[in-house]
C-alpha positions in Angstrom: 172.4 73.8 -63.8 174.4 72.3 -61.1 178.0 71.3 -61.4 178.8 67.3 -61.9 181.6 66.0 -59.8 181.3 62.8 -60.7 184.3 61.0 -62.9 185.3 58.5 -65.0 186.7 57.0 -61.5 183.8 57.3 -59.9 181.5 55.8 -62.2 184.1 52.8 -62.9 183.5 52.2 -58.9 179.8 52.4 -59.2 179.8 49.5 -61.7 181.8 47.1 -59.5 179.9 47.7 -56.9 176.6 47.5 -59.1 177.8 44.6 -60.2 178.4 43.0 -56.7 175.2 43.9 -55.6 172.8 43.0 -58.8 174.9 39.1 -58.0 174.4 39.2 -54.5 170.6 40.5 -54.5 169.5 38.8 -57.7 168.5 41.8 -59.5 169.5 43.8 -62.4 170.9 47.4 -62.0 170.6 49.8 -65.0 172.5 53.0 -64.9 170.3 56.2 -65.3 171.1 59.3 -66.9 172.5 62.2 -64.6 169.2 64.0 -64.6 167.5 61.3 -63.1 169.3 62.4 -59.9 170.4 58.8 -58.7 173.1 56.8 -60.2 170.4 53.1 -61.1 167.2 51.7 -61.6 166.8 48.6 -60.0 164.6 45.7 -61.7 163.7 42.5 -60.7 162.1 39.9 -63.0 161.5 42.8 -65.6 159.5 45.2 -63.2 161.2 48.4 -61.4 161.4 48.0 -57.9 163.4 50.8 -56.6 166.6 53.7 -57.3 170.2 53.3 -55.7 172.5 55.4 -55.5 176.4 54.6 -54.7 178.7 56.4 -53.2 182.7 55.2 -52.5 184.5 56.6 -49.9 188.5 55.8 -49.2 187.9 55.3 -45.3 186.5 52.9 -43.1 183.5 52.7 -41.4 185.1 53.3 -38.3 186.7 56.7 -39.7 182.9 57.5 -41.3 181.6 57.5 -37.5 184.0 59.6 -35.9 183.1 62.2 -38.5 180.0 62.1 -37.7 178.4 59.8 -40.5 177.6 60.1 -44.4 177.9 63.4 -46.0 175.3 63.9 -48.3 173.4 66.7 -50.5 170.3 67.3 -49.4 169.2 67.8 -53.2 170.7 64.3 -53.2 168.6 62.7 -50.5 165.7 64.9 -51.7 165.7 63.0 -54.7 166.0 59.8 -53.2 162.8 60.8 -51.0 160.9 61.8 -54.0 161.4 58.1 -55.9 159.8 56.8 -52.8 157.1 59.2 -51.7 156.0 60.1 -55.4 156.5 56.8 -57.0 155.9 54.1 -54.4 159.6 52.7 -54.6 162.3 51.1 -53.0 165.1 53.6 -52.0 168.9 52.4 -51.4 171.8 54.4 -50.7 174.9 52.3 -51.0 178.4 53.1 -49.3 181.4 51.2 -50.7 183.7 51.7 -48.1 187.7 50.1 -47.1 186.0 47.7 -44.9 182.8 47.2 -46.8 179.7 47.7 -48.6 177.2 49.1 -46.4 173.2 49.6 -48.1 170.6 52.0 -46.6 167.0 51.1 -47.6 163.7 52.3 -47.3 161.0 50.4 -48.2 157.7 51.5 -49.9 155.9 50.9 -46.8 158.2 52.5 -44.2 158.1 56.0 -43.5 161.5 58.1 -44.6 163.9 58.7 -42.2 164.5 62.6 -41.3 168.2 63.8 -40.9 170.1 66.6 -40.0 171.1 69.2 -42.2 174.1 71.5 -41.6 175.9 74.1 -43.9 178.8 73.1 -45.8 179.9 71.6 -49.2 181.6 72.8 -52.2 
């Protein structure tokens, strides 16, 4: 089984943000258990639309660029790729940053992106 790093913290921060979000979007978030592999379902008018997953991050976006942009699992994105390719939905990755909340979607009809991956981690 892998190892959970997420804490109390962390999932305190995902609900504000959550929260922001299901306001500003008009949707309703509901937070999945851990082996779902992304932090919420998200429904509007009763019908599942999509997964999101939120990450927070103490530095700006300015600070995210020069080192070099997100740093994500690929078991992480891998997951995210799945909800979209296997089930037809919406992705979002959401970054709560100092300077903002920045949102990363792919839609059901657009293809998913392809990244680099590079050795490193825990």
């Amino acid at each position: 089984m892998r190892p959970t790093y997420e804490t109390e913290h962390d999932r305190r921060n995902e609900a504000q943000v959550g929260e922001f979000l299901s306001n500003t979007w008009g949707c309703q978030l509901f937070k999945l258990k851990p082996y779902y592999g992304v932090d919420f379902a998200v429904f509007v008018g009763g019908v599942m639309q999509g997964v999101m997953e939120i990450k927070t991050r103490h530095y700006s976006s300015e600070d995210l660029a020069k080192m070099g942009g997100l740093i994500l699992s690929a078991h992480k994105w891998s997951t995210l790729a799945q909800w979209h390719a296997v089930h037809g939905k919406t992705i979002a990755l959401v970054v709560n940053l100092t300077d903002g909340i920045f949102a990363f979607t792919v839609q059901p009809d657009e293809p998913i992106p392809m990244f680099s991956i590079v050795l490193g981690g825990r």
